[in-house]
C-alpha positions as CSV (number, residue, x, y, z in Angstrom):
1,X,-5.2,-18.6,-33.6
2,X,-6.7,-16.5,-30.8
3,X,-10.0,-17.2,-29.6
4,X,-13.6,-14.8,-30.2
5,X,-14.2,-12.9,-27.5
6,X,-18.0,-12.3,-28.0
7,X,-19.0,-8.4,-27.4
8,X,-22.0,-6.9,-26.7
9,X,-23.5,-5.3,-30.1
10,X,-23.8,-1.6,-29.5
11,X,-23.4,2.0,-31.1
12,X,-23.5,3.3,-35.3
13,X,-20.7,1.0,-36.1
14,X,-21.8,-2.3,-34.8
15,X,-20.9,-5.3,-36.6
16,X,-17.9,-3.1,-38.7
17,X,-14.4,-4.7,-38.0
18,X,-11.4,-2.5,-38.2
19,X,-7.9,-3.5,-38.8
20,X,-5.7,-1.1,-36.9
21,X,-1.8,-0.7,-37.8
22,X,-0.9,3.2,-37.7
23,X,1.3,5.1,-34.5
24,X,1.6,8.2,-32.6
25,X,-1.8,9.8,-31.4
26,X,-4.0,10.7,-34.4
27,X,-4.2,6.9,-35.3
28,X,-4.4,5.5,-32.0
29,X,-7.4,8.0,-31.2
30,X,-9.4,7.3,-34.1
31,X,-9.3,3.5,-33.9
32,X,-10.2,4.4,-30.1
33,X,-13.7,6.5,-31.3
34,X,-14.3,3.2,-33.1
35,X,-14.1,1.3,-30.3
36,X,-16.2,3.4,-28.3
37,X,-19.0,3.5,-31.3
38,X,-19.0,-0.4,-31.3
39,X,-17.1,-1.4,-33.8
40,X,-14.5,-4.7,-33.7
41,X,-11.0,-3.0,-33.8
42,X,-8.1,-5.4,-34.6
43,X,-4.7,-3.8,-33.8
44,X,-1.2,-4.6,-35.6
45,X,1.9,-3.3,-33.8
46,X,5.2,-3.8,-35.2
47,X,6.9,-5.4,-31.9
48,X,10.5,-3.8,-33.3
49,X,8.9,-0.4,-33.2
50,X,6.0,-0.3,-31.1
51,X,3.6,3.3,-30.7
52,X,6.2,5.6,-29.7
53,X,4.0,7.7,-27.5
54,X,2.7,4.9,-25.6
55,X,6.9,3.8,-24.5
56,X,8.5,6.8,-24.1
57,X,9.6,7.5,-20.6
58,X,7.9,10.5,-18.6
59,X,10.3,13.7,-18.5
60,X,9.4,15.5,-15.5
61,X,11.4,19.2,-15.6
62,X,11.9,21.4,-12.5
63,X,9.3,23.8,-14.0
64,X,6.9,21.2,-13.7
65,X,8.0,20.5,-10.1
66,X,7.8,24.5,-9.0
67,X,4.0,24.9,-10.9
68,X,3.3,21.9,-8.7
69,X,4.5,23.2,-5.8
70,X,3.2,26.7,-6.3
71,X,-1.1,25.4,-7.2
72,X,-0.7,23.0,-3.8
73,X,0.4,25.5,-1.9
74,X,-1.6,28.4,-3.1
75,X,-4.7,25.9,-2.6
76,X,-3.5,25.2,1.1
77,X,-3.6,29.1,1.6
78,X,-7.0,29.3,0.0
79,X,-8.5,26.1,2.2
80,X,-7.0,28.0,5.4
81,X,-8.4,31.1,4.4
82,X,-4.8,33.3,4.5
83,X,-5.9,35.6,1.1
């Protein structure tokens, strides 16, 4: 069995303690806000099918490349005063 870790009391939901088990980004949020209100937020993840947001690998497509390209380099123009 895991071991208290004793937190500091704080926020409108000190002293609740929520059991967390639900996936994607509406779930994970809210027990987040919890957290942040001070409340003790337990969380269940099924190890065979963790949050699929949190492991799915980071697609980077060329329009993301060119829109990078085009805001450093239009800032570089900017910062040496060409427009």
């Amino acid at each position: 069995m895991a071991k208290k870790i004793n937190t500091p009391e704080f926020g409108p939901l000190s002293g609740v303690r929520v059991v967390f088990s639900a996936m994607e980004i509406a779930g994970p949020f809210a027990a987040q806000m919890m957290a942040e209100w001070g409340a003790e937020v337990i969380w269940l993840e099924n190890t065979a099918y963790p949050d699929t947001i949190r492991v799915q690998k980071i697609i980077v497509s060329i329009l993301d490349v060119i829109y990078i390209v085009c805001v450093s380099t239009l800032l570089q123009m900017k910062e040496e005063k060409l427009f």
